[in-house]
KOLFIMI-289431 format. One line per field, with one value per residue (C-alpha): residue number from 1; residue in three letters; x negated, y, z negated. Coordinates in nm, 2 decimals. Each point is the difference from the previous one (the first is absolute). Layout:
REM KOLFIMI-289431
paba c(NUM ...) .
dofi c(ala ...) .
px c(X ...) .
py c(Y ...) .
pz c(Z ...) .
This chain:
REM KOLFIMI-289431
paba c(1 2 3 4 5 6 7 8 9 10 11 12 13 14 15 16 17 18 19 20 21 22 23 24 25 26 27 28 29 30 31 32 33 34 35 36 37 38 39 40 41 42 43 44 45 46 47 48 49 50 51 52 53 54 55 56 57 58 59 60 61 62 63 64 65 66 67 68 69 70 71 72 73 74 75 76 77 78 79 80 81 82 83 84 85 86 87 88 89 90 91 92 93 94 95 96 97 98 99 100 101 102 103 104 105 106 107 108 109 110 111 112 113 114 115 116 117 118 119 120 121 122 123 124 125 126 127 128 129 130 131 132 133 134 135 136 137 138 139 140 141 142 143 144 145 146 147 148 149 150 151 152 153 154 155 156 157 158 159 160 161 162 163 164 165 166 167 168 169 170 171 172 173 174 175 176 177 178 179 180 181 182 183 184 185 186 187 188 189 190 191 192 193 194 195 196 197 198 199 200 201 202 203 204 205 206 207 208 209 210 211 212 213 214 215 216 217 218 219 220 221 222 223 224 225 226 227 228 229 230 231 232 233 234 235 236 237 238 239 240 241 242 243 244 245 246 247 248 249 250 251 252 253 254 255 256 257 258 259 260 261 262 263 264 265 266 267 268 269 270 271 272 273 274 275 276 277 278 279 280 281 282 283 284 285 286 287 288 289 290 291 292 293 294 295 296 297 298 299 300 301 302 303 304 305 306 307 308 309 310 311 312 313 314 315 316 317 318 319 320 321 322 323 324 325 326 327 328 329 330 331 332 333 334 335 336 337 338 339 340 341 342 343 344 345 346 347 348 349 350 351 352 353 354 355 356 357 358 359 360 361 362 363 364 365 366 367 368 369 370 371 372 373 374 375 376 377 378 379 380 381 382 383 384 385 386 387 388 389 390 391 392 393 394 395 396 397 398 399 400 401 402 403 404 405 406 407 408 409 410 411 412 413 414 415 416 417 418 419 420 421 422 423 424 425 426 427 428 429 430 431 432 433 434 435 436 437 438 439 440 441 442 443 444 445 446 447 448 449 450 451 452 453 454 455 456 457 458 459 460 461 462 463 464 465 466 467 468 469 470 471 472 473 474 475 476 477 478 479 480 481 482 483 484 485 486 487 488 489 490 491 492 493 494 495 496 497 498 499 500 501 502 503 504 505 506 507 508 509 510 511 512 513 514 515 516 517 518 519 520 521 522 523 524 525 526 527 528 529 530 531 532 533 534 535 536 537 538 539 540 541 542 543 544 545 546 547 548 549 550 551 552 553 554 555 556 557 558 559 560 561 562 563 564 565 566 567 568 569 570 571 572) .
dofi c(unk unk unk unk unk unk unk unk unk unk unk unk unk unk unk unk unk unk unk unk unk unk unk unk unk unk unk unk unk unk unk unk unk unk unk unk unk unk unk unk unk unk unk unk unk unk unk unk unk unk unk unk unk unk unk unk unk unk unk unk unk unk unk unk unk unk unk unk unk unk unk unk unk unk unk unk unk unk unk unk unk unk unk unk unk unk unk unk unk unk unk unk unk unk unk unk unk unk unk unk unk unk unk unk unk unk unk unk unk unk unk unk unk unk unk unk unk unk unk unk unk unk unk unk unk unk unk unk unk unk unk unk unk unk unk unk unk unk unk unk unk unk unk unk unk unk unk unk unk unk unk unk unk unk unk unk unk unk unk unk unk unk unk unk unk unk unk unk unk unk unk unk unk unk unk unk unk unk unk unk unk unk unk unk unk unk unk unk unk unk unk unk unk unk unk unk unk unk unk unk unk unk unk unk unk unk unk unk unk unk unk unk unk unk unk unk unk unk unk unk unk unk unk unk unk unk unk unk unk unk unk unk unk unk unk unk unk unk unk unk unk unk unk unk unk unk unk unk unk unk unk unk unk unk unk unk unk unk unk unk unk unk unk unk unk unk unk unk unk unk unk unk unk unk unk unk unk unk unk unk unk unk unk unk unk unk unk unk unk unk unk unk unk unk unk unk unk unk unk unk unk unk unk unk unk unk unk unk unk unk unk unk unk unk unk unk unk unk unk unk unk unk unk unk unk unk unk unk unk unk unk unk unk unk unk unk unk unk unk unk unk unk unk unk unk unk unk unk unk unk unk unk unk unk unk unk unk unk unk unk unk unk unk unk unk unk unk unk unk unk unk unk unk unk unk unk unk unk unk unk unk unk unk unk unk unk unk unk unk unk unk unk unk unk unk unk unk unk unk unk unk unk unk unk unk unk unk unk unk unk unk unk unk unk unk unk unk unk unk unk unk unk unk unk unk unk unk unk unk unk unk unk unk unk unk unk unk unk unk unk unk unk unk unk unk unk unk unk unk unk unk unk unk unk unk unk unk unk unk unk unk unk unk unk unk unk unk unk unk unk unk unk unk unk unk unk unk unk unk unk unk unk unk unk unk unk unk unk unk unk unk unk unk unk unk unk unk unk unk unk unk unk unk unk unk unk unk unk unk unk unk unk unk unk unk unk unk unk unk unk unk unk unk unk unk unk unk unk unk unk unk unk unk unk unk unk unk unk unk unk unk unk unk unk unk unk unk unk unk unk unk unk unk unk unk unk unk unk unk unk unk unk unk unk unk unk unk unk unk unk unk unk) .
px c(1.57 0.17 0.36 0.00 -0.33 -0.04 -0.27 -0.14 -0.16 0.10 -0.28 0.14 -0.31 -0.36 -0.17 -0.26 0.23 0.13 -0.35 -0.10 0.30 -0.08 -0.34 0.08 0.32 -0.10 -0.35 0.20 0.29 -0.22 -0.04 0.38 0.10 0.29 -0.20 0.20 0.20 -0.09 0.15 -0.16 0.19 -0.21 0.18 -0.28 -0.24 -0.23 -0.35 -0.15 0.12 -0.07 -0.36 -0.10 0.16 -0.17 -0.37 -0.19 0.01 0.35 0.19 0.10 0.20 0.25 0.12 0.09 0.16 0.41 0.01 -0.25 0.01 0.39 0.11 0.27 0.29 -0.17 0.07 -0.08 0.26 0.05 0.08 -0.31 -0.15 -0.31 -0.23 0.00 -0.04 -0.09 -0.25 0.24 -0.18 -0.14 -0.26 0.19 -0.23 -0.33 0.05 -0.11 -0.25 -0.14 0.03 -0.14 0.01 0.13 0.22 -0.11 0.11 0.14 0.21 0.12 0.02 0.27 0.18 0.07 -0.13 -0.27 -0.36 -0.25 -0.24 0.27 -0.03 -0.33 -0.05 0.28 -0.16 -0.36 0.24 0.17 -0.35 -0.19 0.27 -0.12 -0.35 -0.19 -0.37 -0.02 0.13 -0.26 0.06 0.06 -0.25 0.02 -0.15 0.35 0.07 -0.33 0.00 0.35 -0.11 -0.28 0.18 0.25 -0.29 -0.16 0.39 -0.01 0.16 -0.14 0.01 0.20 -0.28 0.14 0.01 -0.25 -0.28 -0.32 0.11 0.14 0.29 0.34 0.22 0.38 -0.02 0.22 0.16 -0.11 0.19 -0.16 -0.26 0.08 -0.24 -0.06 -0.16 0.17 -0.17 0.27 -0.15 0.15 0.12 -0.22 -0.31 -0.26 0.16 0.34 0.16 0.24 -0.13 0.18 0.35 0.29 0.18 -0.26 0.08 0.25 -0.05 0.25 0.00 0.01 0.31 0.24 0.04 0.19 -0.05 0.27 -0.14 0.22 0.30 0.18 0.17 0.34 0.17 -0.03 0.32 0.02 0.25 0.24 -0.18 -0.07 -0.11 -0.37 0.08 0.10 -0.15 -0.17 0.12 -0.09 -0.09 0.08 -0.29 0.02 -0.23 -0.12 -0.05 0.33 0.23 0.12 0.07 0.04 -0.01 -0.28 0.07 -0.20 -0.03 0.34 -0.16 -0.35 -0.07 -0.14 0.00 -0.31 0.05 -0.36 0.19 -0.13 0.30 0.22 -0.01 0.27 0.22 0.05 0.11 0.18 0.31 0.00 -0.06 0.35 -0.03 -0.34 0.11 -0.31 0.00 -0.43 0.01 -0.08 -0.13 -0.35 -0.15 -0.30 -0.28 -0.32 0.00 -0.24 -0.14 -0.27 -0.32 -0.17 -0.23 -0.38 -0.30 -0.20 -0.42 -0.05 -0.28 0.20 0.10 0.34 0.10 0.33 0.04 0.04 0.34 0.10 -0.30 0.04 -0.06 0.26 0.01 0.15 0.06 0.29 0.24 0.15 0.39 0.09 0.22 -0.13 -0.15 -0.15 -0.24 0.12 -0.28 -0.15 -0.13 -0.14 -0.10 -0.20 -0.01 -0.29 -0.03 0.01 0.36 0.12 -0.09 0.20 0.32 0.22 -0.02 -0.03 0.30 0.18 -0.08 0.09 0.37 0.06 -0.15 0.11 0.40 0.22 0.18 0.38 -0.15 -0.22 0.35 0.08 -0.31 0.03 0.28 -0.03 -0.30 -0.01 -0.04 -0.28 -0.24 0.06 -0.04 -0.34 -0.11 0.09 -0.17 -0.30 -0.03 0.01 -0.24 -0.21 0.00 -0.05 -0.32 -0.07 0.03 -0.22 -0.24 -0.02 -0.04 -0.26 -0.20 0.01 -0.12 -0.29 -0.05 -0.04 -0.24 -0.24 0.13 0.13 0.34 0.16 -0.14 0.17 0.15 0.09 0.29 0.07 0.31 0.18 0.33 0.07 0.29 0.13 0.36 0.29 0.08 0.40 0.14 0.25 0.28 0.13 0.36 0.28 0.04 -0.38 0.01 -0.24 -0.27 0.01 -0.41 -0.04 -0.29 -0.06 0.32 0.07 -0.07 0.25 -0.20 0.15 -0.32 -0.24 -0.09 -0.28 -0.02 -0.11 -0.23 -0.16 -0.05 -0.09 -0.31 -0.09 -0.07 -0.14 -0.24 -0.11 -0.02 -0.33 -0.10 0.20 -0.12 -0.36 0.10 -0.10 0.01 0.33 0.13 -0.05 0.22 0.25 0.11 0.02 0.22 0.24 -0.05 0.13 0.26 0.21 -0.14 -0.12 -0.25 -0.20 -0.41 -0.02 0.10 0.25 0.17 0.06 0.33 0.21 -0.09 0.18 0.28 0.06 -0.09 0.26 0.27 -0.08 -0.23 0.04 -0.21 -0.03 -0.29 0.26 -0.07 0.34 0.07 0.26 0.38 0.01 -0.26 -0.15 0.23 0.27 0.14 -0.23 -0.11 -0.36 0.00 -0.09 0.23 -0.05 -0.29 0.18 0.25 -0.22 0.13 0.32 0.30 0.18 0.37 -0.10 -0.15 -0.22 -0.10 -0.37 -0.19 -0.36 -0.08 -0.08 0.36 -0.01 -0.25 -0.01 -0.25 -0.33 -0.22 -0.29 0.05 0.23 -0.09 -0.19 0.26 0.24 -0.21 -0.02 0.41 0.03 -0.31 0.17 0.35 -0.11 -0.24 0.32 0.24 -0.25 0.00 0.29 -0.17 0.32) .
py c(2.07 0.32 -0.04 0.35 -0.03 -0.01 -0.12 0.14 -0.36 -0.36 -0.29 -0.34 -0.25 0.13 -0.29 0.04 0.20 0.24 0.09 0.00 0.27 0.22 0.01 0.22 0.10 0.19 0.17 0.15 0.12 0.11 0.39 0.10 0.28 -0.22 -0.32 -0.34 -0.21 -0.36 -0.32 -0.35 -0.27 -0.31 -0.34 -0.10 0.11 0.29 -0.11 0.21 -0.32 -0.27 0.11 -0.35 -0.21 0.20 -0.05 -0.23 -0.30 -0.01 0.12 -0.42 0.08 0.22 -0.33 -0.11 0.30 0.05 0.33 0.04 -0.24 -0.11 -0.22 0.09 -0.23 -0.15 -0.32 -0.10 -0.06 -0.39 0.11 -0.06 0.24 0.19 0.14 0.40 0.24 0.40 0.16 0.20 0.30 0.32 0.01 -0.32 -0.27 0.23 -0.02 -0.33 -0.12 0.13 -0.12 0.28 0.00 0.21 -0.19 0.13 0.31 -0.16 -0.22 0.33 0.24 -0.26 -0.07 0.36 0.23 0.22 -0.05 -0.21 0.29 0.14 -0.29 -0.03 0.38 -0.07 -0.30 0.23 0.22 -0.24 -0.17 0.31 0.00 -0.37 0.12 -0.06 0.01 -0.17 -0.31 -0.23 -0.19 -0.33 -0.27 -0.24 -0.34 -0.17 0.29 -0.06 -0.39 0.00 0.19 -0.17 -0.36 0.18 0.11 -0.33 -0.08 0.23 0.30 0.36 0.24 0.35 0.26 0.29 -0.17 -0.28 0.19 0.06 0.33 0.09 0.19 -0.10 -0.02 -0.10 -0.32 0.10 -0.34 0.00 -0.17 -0.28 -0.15 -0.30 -0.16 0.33 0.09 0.30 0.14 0.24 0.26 -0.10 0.30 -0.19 0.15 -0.33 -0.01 -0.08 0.32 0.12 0.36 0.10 -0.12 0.07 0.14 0.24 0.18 0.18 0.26 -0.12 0.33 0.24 0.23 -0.15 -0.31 -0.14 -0.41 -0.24 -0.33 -0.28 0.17 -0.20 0.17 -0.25 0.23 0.26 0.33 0.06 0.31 -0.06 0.10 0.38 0.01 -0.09 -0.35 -0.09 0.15 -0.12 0.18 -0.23 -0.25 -0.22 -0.12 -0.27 0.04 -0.35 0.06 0.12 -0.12 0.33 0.08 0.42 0.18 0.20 0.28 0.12 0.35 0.06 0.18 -0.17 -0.25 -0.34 -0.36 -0.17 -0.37 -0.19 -0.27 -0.33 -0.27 0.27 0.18 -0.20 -0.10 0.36 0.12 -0.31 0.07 0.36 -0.18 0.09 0.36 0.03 -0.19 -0.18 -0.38 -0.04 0.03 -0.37 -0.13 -0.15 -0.07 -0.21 -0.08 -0.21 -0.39 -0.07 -0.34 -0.09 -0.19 -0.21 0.04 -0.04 0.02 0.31 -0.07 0.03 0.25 0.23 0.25 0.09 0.40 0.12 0.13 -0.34 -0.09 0.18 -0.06 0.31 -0.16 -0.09 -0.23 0.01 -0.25 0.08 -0.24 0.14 -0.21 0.04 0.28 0.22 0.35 -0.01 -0.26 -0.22 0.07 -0.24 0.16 -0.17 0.11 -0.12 -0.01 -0.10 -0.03 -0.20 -0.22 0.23 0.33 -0.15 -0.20 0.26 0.04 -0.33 -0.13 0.25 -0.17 -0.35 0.06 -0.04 -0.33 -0.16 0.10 -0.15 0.23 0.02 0.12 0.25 0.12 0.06 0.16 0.30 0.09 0.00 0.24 -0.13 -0.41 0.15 0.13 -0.37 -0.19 0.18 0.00 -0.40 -0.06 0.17 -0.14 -0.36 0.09 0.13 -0.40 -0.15 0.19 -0.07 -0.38 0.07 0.15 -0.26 -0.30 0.18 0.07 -0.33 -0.10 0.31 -0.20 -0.35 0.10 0.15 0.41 0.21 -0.04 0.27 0.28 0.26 -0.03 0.30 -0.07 0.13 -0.02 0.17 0.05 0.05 0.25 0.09 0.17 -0.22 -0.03 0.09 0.33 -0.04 0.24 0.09 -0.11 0.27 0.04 0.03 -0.29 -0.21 -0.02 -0.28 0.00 -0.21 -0.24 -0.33 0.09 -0.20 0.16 -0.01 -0.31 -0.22 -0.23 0.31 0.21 0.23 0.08 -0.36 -0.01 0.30 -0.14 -0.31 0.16 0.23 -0.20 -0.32 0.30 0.11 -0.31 -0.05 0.36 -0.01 -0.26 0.12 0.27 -0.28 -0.36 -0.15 -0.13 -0.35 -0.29 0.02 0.39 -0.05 -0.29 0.27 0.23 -0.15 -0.16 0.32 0.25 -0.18 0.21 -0.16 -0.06 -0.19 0.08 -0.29 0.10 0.34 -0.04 -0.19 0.28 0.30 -0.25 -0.09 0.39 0.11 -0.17 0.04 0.25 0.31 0.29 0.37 0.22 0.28 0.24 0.03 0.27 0.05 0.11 0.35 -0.01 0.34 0.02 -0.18 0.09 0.32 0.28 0.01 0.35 -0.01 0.29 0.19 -0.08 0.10 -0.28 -0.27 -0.30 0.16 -0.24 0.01 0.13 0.15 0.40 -0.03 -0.36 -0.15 -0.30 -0.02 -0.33 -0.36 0.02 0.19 -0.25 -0.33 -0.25 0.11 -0.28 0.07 0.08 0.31 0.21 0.26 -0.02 0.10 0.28 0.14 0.00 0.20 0.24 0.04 0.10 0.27 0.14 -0.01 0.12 0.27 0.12 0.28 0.09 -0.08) .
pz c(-1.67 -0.02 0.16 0.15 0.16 0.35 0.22 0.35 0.05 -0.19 0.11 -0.08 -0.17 -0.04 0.19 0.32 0.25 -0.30 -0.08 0.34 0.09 -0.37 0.03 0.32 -0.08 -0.30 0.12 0.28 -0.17 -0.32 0.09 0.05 -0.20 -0.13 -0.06 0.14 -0.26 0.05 -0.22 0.04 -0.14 -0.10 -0.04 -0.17 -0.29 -0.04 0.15 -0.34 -0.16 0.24 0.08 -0.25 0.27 0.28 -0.14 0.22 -0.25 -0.05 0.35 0.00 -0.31 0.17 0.15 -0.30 -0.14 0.06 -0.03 0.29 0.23 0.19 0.17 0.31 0.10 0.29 0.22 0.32 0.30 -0.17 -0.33 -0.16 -0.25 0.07 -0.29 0.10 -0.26 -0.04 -0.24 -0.24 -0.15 0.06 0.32 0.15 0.10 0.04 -0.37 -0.07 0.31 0.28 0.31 0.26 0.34 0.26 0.25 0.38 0.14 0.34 -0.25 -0.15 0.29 0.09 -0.28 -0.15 0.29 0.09 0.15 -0.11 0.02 -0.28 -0.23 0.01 -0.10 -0.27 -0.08 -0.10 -0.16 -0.24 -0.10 -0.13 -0.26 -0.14 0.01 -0.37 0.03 -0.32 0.15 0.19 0.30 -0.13 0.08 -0.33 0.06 0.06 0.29 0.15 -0.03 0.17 0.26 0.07 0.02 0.22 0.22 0.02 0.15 0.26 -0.14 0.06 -0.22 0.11 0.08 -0.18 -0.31 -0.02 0.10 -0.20 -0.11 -0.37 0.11 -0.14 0.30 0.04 0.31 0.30 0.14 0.35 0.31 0.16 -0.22 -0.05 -0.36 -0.19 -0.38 -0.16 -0.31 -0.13 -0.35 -0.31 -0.25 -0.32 -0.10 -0.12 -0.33 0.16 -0.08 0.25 0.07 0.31 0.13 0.21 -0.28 -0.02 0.29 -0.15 -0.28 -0.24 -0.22 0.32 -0.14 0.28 -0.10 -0.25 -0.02 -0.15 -0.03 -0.16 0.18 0.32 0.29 0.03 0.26 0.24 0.04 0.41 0.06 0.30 0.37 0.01 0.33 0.01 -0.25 -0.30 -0.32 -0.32 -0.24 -0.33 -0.10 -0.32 -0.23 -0.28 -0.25 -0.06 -0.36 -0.12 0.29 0.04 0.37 0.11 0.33 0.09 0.30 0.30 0.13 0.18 0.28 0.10 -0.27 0.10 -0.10 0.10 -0.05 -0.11 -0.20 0.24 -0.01 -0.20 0.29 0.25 -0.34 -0.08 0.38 0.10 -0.19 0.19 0.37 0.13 -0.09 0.07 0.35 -0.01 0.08 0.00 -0.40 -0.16 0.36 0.11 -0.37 -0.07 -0.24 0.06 -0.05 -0.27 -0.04 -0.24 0.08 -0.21 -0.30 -0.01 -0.25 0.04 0.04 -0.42 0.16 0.16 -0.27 -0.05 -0.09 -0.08 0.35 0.16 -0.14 0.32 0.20 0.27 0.33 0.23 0.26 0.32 0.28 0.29 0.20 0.31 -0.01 0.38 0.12 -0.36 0.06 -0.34 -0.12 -0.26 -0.28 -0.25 -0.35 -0.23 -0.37 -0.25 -0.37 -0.23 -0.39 -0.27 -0.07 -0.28 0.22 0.29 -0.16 0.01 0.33 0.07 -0.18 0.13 0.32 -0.06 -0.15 0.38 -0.01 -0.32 -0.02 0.20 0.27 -0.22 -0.30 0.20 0.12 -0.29 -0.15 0.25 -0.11 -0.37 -0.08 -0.40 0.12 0.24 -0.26 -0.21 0.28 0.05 -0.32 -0.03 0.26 -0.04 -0.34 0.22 0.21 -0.31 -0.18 0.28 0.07 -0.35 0.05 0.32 -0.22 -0.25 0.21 0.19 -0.30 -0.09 0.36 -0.07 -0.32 0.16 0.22 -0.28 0.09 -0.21 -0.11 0.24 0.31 0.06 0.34 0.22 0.28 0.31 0.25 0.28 0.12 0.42 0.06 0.31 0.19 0.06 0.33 -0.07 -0.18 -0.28 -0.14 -0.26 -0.09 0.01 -0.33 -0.06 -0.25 0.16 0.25 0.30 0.11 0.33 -0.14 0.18 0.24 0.32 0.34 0.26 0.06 -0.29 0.04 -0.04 -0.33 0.05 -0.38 -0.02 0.29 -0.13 -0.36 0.13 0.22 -0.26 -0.23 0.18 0.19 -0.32 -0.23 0.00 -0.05 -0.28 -0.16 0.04 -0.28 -0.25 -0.11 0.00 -0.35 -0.15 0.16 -0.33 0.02 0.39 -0.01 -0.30 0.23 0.29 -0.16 -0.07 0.28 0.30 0.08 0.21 -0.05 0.33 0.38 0.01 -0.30 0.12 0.24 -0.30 -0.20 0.25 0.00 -0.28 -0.08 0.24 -0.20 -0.40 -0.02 0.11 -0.12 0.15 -0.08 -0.16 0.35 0.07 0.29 0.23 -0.06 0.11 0.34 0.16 0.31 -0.07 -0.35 -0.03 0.24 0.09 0.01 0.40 0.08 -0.35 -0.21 -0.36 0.10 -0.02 -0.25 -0.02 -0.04 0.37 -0.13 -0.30 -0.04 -0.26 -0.09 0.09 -0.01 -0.09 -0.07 0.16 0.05 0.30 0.20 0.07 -0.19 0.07 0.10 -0.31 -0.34 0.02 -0.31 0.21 0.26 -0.27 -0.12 0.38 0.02 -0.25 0.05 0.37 -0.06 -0.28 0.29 0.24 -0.22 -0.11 0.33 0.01 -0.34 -0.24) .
């Protein structure tokens, strides 16, 4: 980067609220006579040269790939270490799955500001721009099989997606429904080709943007108070390749720094809280407890595609905890494909089953003994499905079949909002998440009660998704994960759960809240997401709202879509 250069407008990361805010950002300020000078500083790689990882086939693979997928410092309020991590690389998480649905415009009108009528226009808005009408709605036979088992156990499919028709539409989480089926379009054409993404939003070669992927933003210049708040005037970028760290300066007069780097986010303004006099940075953080279900044989007639390692349905049950506004919401997804299509994922999975809670201390910390201990122990998991294989050949064998089928699985996991916030410490070195906490009740825990019902509510509906395995990988199975195939093996697991193995669903949000730590631009529209003390910084990510209650990839998009309209307002 060229020393002397300065920039009217720095985004920090390139993931869902970054493209979000440029997609907007850089159609309205495209026709100035003196076009806008924008920097984006990726963490990660360039997506031109992940886009092998993001084909439909291998999206598992980024889960075993250091460079892509992270792990944060995270424990829970007893010291023991949760499994959270962050996509690393250009287009964030939207990068590597899809996962979309909108969560509901009450929800948001609340939670940032505005109407409902508002979101649901921004909403329309925000869709056209994923619109591909070479992409089918999806309906392989895995997506129409689930659906059709979790019909038969009482769940109803949402009307504006589940219809008869062929249109490819985003689901909008609804309020009050309690067993719903969400059919959200994937971004793969039949041939598994990612065609049409979050990072396409933005129009990487428009002449304003200059992209720096492989480069880190370690720390953020404030000038002292000039009146309206203190002012970024740099910021300082280590190029991950070469180690070398150099400042990079904004506009003096009306350049802005639009913060769209997720957990990098709180780090980088927490050592600035006193000047910024700003307490609400690093407060009410959370991700979504994920906990795996069990694994199932497929119907050998029910065809498998490439599509179905993500199978896109969603579905959702509620719980209503006394004295809660908001529903506590129940979303399960499911995954289908043959062992070697899904054992990156799923290894990924079980390191929170099979390593004991001091090493996985550890592990966070140390990036390097991360990637081995994935790799070890997906090469584990890899021989003992071998040995599977073998003995069950020689069963196929013994009962005059051929030596081996090929066997297609199926599973779930259930993930849902902890009932606690956490916080980030004040030195922004680790995360505290409030999984499993105590109520003020010490003899109650309603992330317990909740995982407990969900999953005893929806074990046989589950386990309708296929045959469950022979006695001899159950009993493995069991033995390491708990995982329960029967309703009275269900509550050991969510304790025992509770206390070794602890896994998020990488959504986390929080940090940096509309209202509290940022202005929701009620008495000046351009203001919204700016940092309350601070004149020119902004946030435009899931920092700047609690955890939504679905899958928050659209929600994330949306952010950042809203505070480029808002700040596009006074037409800077």
């Amino acid at each position: 980067m060229d020393e002397d250069k300065i920039y009217d407008t720095i985004v920090v990361g390139s993931g869902n609220g970054a493209c979000g805010f440029l997609n907007y950002y850089l159609q309205a300020t495209a026709n100035r006579a003196i076009p806008k000078r924008v920097l984006v500083v990726e963490e990660g790689d360039s997506f031109f040269e992940t886009s092998d990882i993001s084909h439909q086939n291998h999206w598992t693979q980024s889960y075993g790939e250091g460079n892509i997928f992270k792990l944060h410092n995270a424990l829970n309020f007893d010291g023991i270490p949760i499994l959270s991590g962050r996509a690393c690389t250009m287009g964030g998480g939207g990068s590597i799955n899809y996962t979309m649905i909108h969560e509901s415009s009450e929800w948001l009108s609340k939670h940032i500001g505005k109407t409902a009528t508002y979101w649901d226009e921004l909403k329309a808005e925000l869709n056209a721009k994923f619109r591909s009408l070479d992409l089918p709605l999806d309906r392989s036979p895995v997506t129409k099989h689930v659906l059709q088992v979790a019909q038969k156990a009482g769940f109803q499919c949402s009307t504006e997606v589940c219809g008869t028709d062929k249109i490819r539409k985003v689901p909008n989480y609804p309020e009050g429904d309690a067993k719903l089926l969400h059919i959200f379009p994937t971004q793969f054409d039949q041939f598994g080709q990612r065609t049409y993404s979050g990072v396409s939003l933005v129009d990487w070669f428009d002449k304003q943007v200059e992209l720096k992927t492989r480069c880190k933003v370690v720390q953020l210049e404030f000038s002292d108070d000039c009146g309206e708040g203190a002012r970024c005037v740099g910021v300082y970028v280590r190029n991950l390749d070469t180690g070398n760290t150099e400042r990079v300066s904004l506009e003096a007069n009306d350049g802005k720094l639009i913060l769209c780097a997720g957990a990098a986010t709180p780090r980088l303004l927490l050592p600035h809280q006193k000047k910024l006099q700003n307490d609400e940075i690093g407060k009410q953080v959370s991700d979504h407890i994920c906990m795996p279900l069990g694994i199932y044989l497929l119907d050998k007639n029910i065809k498998v595609t490439s599509r179905d390692s993500y199978v896109p349905v969603f579905a959702t049950t509620v719980s209503q905890p006394e004295q809660e506004r908001w529903a506590t919401v129940c979303c399960f997804d499911f995954f289908a494909g043959e062992f070697k299509e899904l054992w990156f994922f799923i290894s990924h999975l079980y390191l929170t089953f099979l390593l004991p809670n001091w090493f996985k201390k550890v592990m966070i910390k140390i990036p390097t003994l991360f990637w081995l201990t994935k790799n070890v122990v997906r090469m584990l998991i890899l021989w003992v499905n071998l040995i599977i294989d073998f003995c069950w050949g020689l069963h196929n064998l013994s009962r005059g079949n051929v030596w081996h089928n090929k066997l297609n699985l199926v599973t779930a996991i259930v993930k849902f909002n902890p009932a606690v916030d956490g916080y980030y410490t004040s030195d922004g070195t680790r995360i505290a998440l409030g999984f499993f906490s105590e109520g003020e009740d010490s003899n109650s825990n309603q992330d317990k009660e909740i995982a407990k019902n969900a999953i005893t509510n929806q074990l046989d509906f589950i386990s309708c998704l296929g045959e469950k395995p022979n006695w001899i990988f159950k009993s493995l199975f069991r033995l390491f994960t708990k995982i329960p195939y029967e309703k009275n093996q269900v509550e050991r697991y969510v304790d025992i759960y509770s206390k070794k193995f602890l896994l998020s669903e990488q959504h986390l949000s929080g940090g940096c809240l509309f209202g509290k730590a940022i202005d929701p631009g009620i008495d000046n529209p351009a203001n919204t997401g700016k940092l309350y003390g601070s004149a020119n910084a902004y946030v435009a990510d899931l920092s700047s709202v609690p955890l939504p209650r679905i899958s928050p990839q659209m929600t994330a998009y949306l952010i950042g879509f809203h505070v480029a309209k808002m700040l596009c307002t006074d037409n800077n």
